[in-house]
C-alpha positions as CSV (number, residue, x, y, z in Angstrom):
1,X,33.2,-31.6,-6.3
2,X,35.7,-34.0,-8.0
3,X,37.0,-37.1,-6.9
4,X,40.3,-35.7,-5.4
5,X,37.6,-33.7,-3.0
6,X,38.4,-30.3,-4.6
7,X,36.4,-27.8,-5.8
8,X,36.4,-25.9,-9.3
9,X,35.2,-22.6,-9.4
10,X,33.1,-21.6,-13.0
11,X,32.6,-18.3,-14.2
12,X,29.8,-17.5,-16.2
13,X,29.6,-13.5,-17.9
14,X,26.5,-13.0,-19.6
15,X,26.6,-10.0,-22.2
16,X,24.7,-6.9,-21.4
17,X,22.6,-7.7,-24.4
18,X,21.7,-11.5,-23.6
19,X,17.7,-12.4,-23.6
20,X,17.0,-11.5,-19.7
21,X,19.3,-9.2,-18.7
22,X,17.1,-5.9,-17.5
23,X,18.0,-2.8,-16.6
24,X,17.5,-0.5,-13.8
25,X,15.1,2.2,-14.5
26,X,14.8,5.9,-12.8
27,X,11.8,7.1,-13.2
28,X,11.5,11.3,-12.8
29,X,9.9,12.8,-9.9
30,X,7.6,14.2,-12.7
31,X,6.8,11.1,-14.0
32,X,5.8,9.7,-10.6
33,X,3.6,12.7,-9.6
34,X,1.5,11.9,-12.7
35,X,1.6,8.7,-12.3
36,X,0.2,8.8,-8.6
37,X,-2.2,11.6,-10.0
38,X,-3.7,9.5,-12.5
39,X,-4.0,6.3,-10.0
40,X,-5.7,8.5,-7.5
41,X,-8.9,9.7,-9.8
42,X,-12.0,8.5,-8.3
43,X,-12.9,5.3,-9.9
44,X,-9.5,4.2,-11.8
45,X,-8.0,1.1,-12.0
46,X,-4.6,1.6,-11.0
47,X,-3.3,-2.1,-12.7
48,X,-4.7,-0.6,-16.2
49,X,-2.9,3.1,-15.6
50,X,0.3,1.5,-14.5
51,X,0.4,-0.8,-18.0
52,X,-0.7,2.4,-19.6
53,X,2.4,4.1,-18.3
54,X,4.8,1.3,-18.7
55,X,5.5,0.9,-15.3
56,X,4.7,-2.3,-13.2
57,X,1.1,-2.3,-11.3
58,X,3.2,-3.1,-7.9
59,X,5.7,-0.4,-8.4
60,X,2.6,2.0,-9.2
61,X,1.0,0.9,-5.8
62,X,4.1,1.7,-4.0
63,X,4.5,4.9,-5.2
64,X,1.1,5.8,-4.5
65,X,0.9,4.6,-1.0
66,X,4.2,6.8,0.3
67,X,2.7,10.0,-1.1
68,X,-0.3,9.1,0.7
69,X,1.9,8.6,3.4
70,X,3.3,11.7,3.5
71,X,-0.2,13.0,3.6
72,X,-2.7,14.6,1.6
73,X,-3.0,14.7,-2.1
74,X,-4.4,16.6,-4.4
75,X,-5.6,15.4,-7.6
76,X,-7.0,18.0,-10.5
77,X,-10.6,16.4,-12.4
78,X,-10.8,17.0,-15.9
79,X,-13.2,20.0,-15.2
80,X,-10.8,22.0,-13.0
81,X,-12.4,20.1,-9.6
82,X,-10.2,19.6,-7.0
83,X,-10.5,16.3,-4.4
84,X,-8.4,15.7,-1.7
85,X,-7.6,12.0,-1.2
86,X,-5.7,11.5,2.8
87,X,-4.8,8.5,4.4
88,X,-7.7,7.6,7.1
89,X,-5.8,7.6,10.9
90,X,-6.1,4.5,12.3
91,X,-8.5,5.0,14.9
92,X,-7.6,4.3,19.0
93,X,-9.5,1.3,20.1
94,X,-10.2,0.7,23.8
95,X,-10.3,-3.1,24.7
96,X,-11.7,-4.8,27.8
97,X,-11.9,-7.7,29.4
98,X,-15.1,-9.1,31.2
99,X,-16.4,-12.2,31.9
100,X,-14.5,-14.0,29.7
101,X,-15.0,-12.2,26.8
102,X,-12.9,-9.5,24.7
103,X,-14.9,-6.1,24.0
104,X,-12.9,-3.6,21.7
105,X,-14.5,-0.5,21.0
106,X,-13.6,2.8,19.6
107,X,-12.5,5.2,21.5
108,X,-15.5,7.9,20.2
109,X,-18.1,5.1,20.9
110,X,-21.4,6.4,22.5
111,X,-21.7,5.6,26.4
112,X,-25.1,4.4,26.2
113,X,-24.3,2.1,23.5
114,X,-21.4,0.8,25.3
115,X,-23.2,0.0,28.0
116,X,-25.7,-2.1,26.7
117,X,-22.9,-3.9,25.5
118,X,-21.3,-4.4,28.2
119,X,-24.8,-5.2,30.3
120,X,-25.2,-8.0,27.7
121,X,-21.9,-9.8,27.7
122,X,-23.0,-9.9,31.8
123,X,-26.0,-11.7,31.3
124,X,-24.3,-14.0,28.8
């Protein structure tokens, strides 16, 4: 702000070929199908493929996680095998209260197990 109290408005314009200046990429369904293919092999570090490819290790991760999302997928092994990676369901819990405690459980837990659980935090 100047003196008089009013402000001067600067423009800069950078040319599209300045040091910095990046463009947007689209990468091709294709692309990204291979991409997530190669990430999901058993044992692969998907940082290493995603240099490999040219394409940053957090966009890589994205990409790989909404196709998980979407549900299974099927990767092809060099020898022709097939493996299904999925998304594991997040499974229900059941929580209770007792005695001043917090118990969560699955809900698939074995009664009998449960109740010496439960029989313990009693006796506590």
């Amino acid at each position: 702000m100047s003196a008089d109290r009013t402000f001067h408005v600067v423009e800069a314009i950078v040319d599209g070929d300045a040091a910095g200046a990046t463009v947007r990429r689209r990468w091709s369904d294709d692309f990204k199908e291979r991409a997530v293919t190669a990430a999901l092999e058993p044992g692969v570090n998907v940082s290493a493929v995603a240099r490999q490819m040219g394409v940053s290790p957090s966009q890589l991760f994205g990409w790989r996680r909404q196709a998980l999302a979407k549900g299974p997928v099927a990767t092809s092994l060099p020898e022709g095998v097939e493996v299904v990676a999925a998304v594991p369901r997040p499974v229900p819990v059941v929580e209770i209260s007792m005695c001043g405690a917090v118990i969560r459980v699955a809900a698939d837990v074995v009664e009998a197990d449960l109740r010496r659980v439960l029989r313990a935090v009693r006796q506590s």
